[in-house]
N, C-alpha and C positions, 0 to 999 in steps of 0.2 A: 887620223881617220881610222886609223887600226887600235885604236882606244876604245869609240864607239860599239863594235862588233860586238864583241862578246855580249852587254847589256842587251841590245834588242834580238839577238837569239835567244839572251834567258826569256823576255818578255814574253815572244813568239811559242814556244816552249809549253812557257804556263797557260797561256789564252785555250791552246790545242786540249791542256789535261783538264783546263773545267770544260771545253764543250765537251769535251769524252765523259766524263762524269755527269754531265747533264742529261746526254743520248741516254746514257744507261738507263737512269733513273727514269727518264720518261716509258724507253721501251721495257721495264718489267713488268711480269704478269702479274703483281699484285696488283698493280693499278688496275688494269682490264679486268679482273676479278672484283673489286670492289664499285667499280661502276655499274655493272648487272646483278649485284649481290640482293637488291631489294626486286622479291617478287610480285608479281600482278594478274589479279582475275578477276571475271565477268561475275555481280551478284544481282538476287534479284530480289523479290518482297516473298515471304510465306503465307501461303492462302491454307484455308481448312476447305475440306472436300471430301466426300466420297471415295473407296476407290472399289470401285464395280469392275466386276468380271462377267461377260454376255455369254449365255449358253441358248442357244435356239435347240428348243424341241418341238416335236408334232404332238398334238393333244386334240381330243375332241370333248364336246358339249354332250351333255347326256342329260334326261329330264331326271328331276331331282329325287322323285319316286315314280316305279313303276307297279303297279298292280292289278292280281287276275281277281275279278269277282266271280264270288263262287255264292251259289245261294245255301241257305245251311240245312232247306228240306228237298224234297226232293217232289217233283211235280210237273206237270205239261205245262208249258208256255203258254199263257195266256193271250198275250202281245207284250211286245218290245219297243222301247219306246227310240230309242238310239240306234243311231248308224256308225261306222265309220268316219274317222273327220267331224264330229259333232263336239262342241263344248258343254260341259256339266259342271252344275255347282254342286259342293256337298252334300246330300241328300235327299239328294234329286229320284224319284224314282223312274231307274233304266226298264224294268221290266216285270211284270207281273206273272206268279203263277199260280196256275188251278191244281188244289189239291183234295177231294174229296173226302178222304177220310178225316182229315183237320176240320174241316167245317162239320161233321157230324158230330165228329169230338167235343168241338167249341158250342155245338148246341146243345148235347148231354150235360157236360158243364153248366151250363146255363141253366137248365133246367133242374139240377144239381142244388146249383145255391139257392135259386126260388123257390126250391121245398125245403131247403135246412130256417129258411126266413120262416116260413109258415110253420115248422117244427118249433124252433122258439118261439113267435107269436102263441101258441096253443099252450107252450111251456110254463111261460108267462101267464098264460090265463088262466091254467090250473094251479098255480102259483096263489093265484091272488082270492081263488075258491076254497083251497084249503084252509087259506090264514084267516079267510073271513071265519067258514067252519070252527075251525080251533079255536080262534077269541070266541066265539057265542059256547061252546062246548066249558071250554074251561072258564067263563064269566059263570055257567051254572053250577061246574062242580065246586066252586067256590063258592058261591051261594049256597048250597048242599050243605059245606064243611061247617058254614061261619053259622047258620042254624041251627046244625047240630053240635055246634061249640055252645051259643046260646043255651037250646034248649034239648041236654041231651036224652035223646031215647025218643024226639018225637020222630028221626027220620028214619026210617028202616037203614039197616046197614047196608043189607043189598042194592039199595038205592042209590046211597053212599059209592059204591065199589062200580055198581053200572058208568056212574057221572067221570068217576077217575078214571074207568077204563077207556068212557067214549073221548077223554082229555086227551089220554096217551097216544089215543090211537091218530086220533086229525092231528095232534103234534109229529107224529111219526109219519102222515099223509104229507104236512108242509117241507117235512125234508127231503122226501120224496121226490115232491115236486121242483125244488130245489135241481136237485141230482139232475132230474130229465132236464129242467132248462140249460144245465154246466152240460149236460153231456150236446144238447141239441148246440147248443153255443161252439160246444168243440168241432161237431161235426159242420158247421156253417162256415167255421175257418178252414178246415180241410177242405172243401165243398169252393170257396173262392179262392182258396190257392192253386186248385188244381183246374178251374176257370182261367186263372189268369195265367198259370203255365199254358194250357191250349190257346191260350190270345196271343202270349209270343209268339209259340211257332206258328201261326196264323199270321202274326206281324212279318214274320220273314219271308210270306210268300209275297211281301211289296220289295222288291232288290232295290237296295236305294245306293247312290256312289256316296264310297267313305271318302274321298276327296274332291276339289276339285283340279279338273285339267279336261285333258283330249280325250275320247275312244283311238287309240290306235287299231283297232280289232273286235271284230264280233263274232262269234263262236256258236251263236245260235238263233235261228227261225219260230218264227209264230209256229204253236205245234208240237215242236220237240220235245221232249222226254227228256227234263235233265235231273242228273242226279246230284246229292246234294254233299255240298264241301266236307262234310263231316264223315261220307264213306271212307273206306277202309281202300277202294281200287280206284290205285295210283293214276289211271288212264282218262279221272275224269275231267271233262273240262270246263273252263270255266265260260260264264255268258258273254261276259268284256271285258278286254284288257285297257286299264285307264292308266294314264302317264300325264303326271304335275308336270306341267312347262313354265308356270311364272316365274320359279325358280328352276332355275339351269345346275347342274353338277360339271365341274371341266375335271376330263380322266387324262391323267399324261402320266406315259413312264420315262421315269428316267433311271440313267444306270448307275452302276453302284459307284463309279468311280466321279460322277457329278452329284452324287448325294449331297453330300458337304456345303 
């Protein structure tokens, strides 16, 4: 029996150094390390978008044009044809004014060009009296010459010299006549321009709106005395103030640092 012993203490021995060798192995940290060594995360798909940044500010609506009508002569009010609150199309006429010396004007004028017409009418006629004159004056001093080419010595000289004188002279009467028609002609264009310059500012005493929109304002009564946009004092006023509404203007400020 005492043979046995030693043998199964070696066996006993050995069995104890592999499981110690085993424990080891299992409890190192490389293994615990190498188990959680593969990392993991949430993914997701990529979209395209916008990326907006919201800034709230106060702004107001404002009519797209504002303006004062002003007339460009100066005269009483005849009547007015607009209120406050009233809608106008473009050339519409707001208001009428009386101005008397324009209409005196515009019938001097007038009276102007229907004499410069009758001027060249008469121009003309003694136009057409001279040149008759002249061809029968100079048909005979030719006749005169071609006679006394013919047959010379039967015409008196001084008959001769009468014929060419009376030639030269209705030649010198048709240019004459000439001149007074160019000059009548010239004064006929002066005479309607200056017509038609008093018809415009006769046209300006109808105020008509250069757009359309609302009167916000009215400035003047049947009666009044207005004077005309073209004065020099800064204090005058205008008849109506009109403002375009179909188109809106929006004003907003913002600050410098939301510019961007």
């Amino acid at each position: 029996m005492n043979k046995h012993m030693p043998r199964t203490a070696s066996a006993v021995l050995t069995l104890c150094a592999a499981v110690a060798i085993i424990a080891c192995r299992a409890g190192s940290p490389s293994s615990a390390s190498n188990a959680t060594a593969i990392p993991t995360a949430k993914v997701i798909a990529a979209q395209r978008g916008n990326i907006s940044e919201v800034l709230t500010l106060a702004g107001q609506f404002q009519p797209f044009q504002v303006v004062d009508v002003h007339p460009k002569v100066s005269g009483y009010m005849s009547h007015i044809n607009v209120d406050i609150g009233d809608m106008v199309r473009q050339g519409q006429t707001l208001a009428v004014l009386e101005v008397p010396e324009l209409t005196a004007q515009l019938q001097g004028s007038a009276y102007d060009v229907e004499q410069s017409r009758e001027e060249t009418a008469r121009a003309q006629h003694e136009i057409d009296r001279t040149e008759a004159l002249y061809m029968a004056l100079h048909a005979a001093s030719e006749r005169l010459k071609q006679a006394d080419v013919a047959h010379p010595g039967l015409i008196a000289q001084q008959e001769l010299d009468d014929a060419q004188a009376k030639d030269l002279a209705a030649q010198a009467q048709v240019e004459s006549a000439r001149a007074a028609l160019a000059a009548a002609q010239q004064h006929g264009n002066v005479a309607r321009s200056n017509n038609q310059g008093v018809q415009a500012m006769e046209d300006y005493t109808h105020v008509t709106a250069p757009l359309s929109g609302v009167v916000v304002w009215r400035y003047a009564d049947t009666g009044a005395l207005i004077q005309g946009g073209t004065s020099s004092n800064s204090q005058t006023l205008p008849i109506v103030r009109l403002a375009q509404i179909d188109i809106l203007r929006f004003r907003i400020a913002v600050s410098e640092d939301d510019v961007r």
